[in-house]
MITOR-14326 format. One line per 3 residues: number of its first residue (from 1); their letters; for each residue x, y, z of C-alpha. Coordinates in Angstrom, 1 decimal. Each point is the difference from the previous one (the first is absolute). Layout:
N
NUM = a = X,Y,Z  ...
This chain:
387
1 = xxx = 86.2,21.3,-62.0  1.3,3.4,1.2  1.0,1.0,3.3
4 = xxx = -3.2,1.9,0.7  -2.3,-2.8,-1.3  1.6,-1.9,2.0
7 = xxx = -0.7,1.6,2.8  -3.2,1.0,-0.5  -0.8,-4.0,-0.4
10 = xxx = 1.7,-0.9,3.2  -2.4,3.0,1.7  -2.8,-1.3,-1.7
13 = xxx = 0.5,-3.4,1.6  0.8,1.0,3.3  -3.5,1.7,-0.2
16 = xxx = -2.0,-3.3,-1.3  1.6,-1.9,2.8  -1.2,2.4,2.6
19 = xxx = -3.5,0.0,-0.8  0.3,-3.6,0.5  1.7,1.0,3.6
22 = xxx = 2.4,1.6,1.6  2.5,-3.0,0.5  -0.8,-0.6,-3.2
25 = xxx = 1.3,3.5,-1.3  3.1,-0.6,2.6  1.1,-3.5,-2.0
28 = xxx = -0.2,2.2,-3.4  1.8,3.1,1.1  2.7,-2.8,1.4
31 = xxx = -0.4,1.0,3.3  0.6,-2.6,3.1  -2.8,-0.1,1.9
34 = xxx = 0.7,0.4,3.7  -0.5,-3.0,2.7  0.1,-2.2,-3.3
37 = xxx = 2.4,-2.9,0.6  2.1,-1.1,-2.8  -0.3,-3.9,-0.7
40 = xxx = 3.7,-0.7,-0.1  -0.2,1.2,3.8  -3.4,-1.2,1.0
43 = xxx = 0.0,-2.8,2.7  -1.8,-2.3,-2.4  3.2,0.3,-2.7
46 = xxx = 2.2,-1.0,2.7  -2.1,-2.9,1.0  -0.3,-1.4,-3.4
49 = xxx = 3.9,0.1,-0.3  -0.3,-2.8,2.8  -2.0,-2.0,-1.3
52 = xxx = 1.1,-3.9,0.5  0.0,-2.0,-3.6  -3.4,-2.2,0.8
55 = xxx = -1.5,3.4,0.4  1.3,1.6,-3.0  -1.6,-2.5,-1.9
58 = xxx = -3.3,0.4,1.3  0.6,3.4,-0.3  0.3,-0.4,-3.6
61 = xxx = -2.8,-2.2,-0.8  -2.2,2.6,2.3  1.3,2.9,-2.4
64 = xxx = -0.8,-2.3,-2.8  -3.2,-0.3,0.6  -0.8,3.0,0.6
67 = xxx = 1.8,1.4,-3.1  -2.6,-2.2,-1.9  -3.1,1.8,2.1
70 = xxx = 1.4,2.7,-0.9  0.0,-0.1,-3.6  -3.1,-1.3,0.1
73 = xxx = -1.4,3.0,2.0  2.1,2.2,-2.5  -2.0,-1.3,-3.0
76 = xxx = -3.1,0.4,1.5  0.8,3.6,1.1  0.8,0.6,-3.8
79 = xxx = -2.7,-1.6,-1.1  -2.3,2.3,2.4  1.6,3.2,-1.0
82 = xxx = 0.0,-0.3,-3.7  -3.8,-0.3,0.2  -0.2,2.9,2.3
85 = xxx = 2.0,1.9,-2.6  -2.2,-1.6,-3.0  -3.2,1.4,1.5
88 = xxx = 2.2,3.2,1.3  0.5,0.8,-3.6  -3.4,0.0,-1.6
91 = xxx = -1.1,2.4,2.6  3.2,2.2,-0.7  -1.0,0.0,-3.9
94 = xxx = -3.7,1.5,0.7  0.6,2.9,1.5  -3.6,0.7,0.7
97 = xxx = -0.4,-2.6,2.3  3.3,0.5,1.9  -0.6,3.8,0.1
100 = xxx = -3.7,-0.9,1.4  0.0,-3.3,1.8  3.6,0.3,1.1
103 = xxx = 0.8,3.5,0.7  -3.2,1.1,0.7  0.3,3.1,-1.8
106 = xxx = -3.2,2.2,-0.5  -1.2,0.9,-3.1  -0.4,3.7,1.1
109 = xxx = 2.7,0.3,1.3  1.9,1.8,-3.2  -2.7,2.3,0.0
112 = xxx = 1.2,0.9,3.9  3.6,0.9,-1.4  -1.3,1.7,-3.2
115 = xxx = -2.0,2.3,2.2  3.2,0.8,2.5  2.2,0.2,-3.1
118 = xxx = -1.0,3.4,-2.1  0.8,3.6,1.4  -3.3,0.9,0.7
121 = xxx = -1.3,-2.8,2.1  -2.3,0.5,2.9  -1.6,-1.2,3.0
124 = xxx = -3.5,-0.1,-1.9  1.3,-2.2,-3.3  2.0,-2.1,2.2
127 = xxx = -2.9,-0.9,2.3  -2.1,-2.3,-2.6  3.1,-1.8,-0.9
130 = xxx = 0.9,-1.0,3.3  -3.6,-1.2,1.0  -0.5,-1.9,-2.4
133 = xxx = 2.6,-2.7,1.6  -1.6,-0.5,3.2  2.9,-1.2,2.2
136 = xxx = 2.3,2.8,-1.0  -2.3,2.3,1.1  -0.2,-1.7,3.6
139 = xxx = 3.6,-0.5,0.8  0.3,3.9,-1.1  -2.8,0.8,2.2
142 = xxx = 1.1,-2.1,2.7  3.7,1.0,-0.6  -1.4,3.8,0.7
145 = xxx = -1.3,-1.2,3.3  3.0,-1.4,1.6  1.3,1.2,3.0
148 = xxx = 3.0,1.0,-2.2  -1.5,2.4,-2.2  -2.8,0.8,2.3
151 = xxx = -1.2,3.6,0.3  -1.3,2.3,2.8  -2.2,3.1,0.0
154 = xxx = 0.4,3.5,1.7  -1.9,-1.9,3.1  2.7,-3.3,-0.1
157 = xxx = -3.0,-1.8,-1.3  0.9,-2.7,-2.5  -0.9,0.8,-3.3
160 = xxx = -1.8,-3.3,-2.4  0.4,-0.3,-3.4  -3.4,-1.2,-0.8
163 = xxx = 0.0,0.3,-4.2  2.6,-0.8,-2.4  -0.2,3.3,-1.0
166 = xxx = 0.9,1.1,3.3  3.0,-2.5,0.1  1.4,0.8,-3.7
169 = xxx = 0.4,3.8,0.8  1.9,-0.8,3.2  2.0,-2.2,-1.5
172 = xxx = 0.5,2.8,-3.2  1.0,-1.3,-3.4  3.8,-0.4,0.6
175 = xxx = -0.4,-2.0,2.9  -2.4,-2.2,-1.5  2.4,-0.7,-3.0
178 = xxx = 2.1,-1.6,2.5  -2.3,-1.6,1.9  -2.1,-1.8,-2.9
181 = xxx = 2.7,-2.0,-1.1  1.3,-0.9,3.2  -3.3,-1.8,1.2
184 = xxx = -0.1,-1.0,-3.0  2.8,-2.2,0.1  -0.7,-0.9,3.5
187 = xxx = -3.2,-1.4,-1.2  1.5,-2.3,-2.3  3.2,-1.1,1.8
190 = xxx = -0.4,-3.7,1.1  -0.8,-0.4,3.7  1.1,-3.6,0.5
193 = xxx = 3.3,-0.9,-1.2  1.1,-2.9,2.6  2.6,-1.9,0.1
196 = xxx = 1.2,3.6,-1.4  -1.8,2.6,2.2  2.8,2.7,-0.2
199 = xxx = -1.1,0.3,-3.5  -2.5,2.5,-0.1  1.7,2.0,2.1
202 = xxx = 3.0,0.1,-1.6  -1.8,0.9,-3.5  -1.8,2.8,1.7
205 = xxx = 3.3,1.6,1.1  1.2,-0.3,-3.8  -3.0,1.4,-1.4
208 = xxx = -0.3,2.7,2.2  3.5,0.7,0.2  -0.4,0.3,-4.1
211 = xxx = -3.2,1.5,0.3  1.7,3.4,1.9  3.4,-0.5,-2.4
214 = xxx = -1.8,0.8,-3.2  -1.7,2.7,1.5  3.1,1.6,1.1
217 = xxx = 2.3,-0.6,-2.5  -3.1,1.4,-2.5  1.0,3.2,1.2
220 = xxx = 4.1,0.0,-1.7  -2.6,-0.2,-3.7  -2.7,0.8,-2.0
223 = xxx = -1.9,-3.4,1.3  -3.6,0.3,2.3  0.7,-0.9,3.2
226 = xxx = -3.2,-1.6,0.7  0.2,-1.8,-3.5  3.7,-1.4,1.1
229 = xxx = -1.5,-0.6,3.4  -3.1,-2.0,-1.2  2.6,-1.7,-2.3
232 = xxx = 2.2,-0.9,3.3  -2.5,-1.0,2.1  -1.5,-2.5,-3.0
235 = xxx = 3.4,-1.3,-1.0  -0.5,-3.3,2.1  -3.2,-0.6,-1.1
238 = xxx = 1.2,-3.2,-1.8  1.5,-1.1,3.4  -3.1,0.4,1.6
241 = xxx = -2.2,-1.9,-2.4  2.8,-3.3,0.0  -0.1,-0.3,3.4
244 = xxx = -3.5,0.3,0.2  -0.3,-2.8,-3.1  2.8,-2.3,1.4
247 = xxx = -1.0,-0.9,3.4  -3.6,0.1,-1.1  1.0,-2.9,-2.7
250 = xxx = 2.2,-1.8,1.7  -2.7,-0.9,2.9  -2.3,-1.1,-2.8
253 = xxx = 2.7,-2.0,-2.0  1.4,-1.7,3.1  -4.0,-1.0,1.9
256 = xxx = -1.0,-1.1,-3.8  3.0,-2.1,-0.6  -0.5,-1.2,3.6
259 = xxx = -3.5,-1.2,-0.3  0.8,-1.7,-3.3  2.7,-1.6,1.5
262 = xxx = -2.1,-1.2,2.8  -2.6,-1.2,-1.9  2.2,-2.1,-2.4
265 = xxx = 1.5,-1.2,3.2  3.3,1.1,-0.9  1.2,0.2,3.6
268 = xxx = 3.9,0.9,-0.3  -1.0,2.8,-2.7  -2.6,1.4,2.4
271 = xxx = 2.5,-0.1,3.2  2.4,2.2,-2.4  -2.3,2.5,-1.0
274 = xxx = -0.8,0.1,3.4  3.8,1.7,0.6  0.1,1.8,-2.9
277 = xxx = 0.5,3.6,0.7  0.3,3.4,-2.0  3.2,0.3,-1.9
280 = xxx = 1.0,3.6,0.4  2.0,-0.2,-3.3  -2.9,-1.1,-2.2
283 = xxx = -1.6,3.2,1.7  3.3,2.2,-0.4  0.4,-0.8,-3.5
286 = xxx = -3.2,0.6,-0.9  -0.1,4.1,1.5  3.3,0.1,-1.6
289 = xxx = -0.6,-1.0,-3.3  -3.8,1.3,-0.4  -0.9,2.3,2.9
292 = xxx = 0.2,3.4,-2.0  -1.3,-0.9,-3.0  -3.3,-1.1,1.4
295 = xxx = 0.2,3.3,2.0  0.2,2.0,-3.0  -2.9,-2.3,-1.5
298 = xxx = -2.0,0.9,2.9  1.0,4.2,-0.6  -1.2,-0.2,-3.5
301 = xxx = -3.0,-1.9,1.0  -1.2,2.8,2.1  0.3,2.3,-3.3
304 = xxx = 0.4,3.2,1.9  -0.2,2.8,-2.3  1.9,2.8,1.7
307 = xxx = 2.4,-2.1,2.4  2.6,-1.3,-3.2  1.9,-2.4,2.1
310 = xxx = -0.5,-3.3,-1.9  3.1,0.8,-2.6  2.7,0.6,3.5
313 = xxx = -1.3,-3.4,1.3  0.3,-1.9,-3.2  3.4,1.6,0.0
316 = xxx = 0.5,-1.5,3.3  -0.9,-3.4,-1.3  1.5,0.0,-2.9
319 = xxx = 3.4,0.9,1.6  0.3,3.3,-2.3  3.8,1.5,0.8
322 = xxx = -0.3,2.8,2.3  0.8,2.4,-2.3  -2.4,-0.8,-3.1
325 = xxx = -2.9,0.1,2.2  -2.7,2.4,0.6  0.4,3.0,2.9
328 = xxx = -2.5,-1.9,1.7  1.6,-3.5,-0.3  3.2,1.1,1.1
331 = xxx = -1.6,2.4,3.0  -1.8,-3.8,0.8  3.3,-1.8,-0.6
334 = xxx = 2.0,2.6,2.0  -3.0,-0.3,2.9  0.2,-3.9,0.2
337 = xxx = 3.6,0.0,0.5  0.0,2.7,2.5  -2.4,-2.0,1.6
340 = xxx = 2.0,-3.2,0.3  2.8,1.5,1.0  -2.1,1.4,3.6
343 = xxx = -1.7,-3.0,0.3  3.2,-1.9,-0.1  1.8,1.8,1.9
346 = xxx = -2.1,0.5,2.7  -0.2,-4.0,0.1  4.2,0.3,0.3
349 = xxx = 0.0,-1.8,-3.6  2.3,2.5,-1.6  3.3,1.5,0.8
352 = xxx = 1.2,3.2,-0.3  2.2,-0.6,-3.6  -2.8,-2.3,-1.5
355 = xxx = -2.5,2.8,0.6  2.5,2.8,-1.7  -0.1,-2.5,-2.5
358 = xxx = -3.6,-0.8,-0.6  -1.0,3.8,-0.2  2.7,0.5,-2.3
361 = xxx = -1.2,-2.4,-2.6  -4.0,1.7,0.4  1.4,3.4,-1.3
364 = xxx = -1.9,1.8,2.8  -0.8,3.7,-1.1  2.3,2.6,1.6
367 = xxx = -1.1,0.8,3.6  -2.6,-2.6,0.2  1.7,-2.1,2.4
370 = xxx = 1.0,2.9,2.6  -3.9,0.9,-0.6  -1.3,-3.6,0.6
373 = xxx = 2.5,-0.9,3.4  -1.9,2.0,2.5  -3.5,-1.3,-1.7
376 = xxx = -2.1,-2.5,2.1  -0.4,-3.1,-2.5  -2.5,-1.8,2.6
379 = xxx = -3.2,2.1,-0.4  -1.2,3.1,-2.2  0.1,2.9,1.1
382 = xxx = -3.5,2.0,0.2  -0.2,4.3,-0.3  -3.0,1.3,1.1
385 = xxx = -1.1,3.9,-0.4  1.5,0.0,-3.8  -3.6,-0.6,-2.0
């Protein structure tokens, strides 16, 4: 492996650990955390080393013991997540259903970018597109309400967007090619993700931050900026639709095995399914391994006819070298990296000569990273008085 694969992996998995948390992202960066006491120096290490010889042995028939509930639990746990990963699978092979039942992606909702995509799009072909998915149209309308964007007349009285019509021309086509996709994807991202709540969040700020990347970085080549920005802001869709599948099947899996357990009267099996948990690395390997595949399955699902970004997202997948791919994959590669590097850094995660290191190795276009320091990466950027 070369120097910059390598570490492009190592940034890759300091990012997977941190959607799981941020001491999580802390122990894969390497980083001590603080207030964290060593056991070699914890009061309970210096205890044990006292320990009189009667106790020792108790000590060692406890330990023992517990090794062997331990296993047990182990095999159980194993036993629980392969199933979880079994039933995972046939709903990662139809990608109608996942697209539909686990995404919850609208079947209008290509027509929406279609529309916002060709040179001479308009308020008034845009309209129909948007209204036919009910709760897009709300959350725009409702979005044009807000105290934030809200509007006064000549007399200071507050001016109501009462149609979608209305709404849409505020908005104006270039902001609502930002827009779309971004409540889009807030739509779909899980809400509940305990015993791992930071998840979402930490997601969001990746997808975001890659989101406003490719749009940028668009600008140093002869890529759309809102096809590389739909193409950043959809990158994690595979993410998105694990998550959503793994927690969901793991409840099932676990209450099922449970009530069989109980009514077989299997007591010690049912008390250890009882303390099973989520095993983060079942749920790591599985983004890592098939996350932008089944995000790229999703993109050609859609089949968008004037947003081509299907072919930079298989490239994504398929690990295509940065220089055989398309100007779009690389503009998407380029973005996600950029990304992770801000995210990262603003979570401390990365020093100074790993970070000189890491945008080395994405082949960033000439100027695109002066251009992109200055840039928010937390929230897009709306112009109004351009339509």
């Amino acid at each position: 492996m070369s120097d910059a694969q390598d570490i492009r992996t190592d940034i890759d998995n300091r990012y997977y650990h941190l959607l799981m948390g941020l001491q999580t992202g802390q122990e894969a960066a390497g980083i001590e955390v603080e207030g964290k006491v060593k056991a070699e120096h914890s009061e309970q290490h210096n205890s044990r080393r006292k320990l009189l010889d009667v106790e020792r042995i108790a000590m060692r028939d406890k330990e023992l013991n517990q090794r062997s509930k331990l296993h047990y639990l182990e095999n159980i746990s194993t036993i629980v997540h392969e199933e979880v990963c079994d039933r995972m699978q046939k709903k990662i092979d139809n990608i109608d259903d996942l697209s539909q039942n686990v995404l919850g992606m609208d079947d209008g909702l290509a027509a929406v970018y279609d529309a916002l995509a060709i040179k001479a799009a308009s308020i008034a072909k845009i309209e129909p597109t948007i209204a036919a998915i009910p709760w897009l149209t709300k959350e725009l309308m409702d979005l044009s309400n807000s105290p934030k964007y809200r509007k006064t007349d000549r007399l200071g009285k507050v001016v109501r967007f009462e149609t979608l019509r209305m709404t849409l021309s505020f908005f104006g086509i270039e902001n609502l090619k930002l827009l779309i996709p971004m409540l889009t994807v807030q739509r779909w991202i899980p809400k509940v993700t305990d015993p791992y709540p930071a998840f979402k969040q930490k997601l969001w700020e990746q997808v975001i931050a890659t989101g406003i990347s490719c749009r940028k970085i668009a600008e140093f080549g002869k890529v759309d900026p809102f096809h590389a920005y739909l193409a950043g802001m959809y990158h994690e869709l595979g993410k998105i639709a694990i998550t959503k599948m793994f927690f969901k099947y793991f409840d099932n899996v676990q209450q099922e095995a449970m009530m069989e357990a109980h009514k077989e009267q299997k007591r010690e099996e049912h008390l250890a399914l009882q303390d099973v948990k989520i095993d983060p690395d079942v749920w790591l390997a599985m983004m890592w391994n098939q996350s932008y595949q089944i995000a790229a399955n999703a993109v050609q699902h859609m089949n968008m006819k004037r947003v081509p970004i299907f072919q930079g997202m298989q490239e994504l997948a398929d690990k295509t070298p940065l220089v055989e791919r398309s100007p779009l994959g690389r503009v998407l590669e380029q973005g996600r990296c950029y990304a992770r590097f801000r995210v990262l850094r603003s979570y401390k995660l990365l020093n100074i000569e790993d970070a000189k290191k890491y945008l080395i190795s994405c082949r960033m276009p000439k100027g695109a990273v002066a251009a992109l320091k200055d840039v928010d990466m937390r929230q897009i950027a709306l112009s109004f008085g351009e339509d």
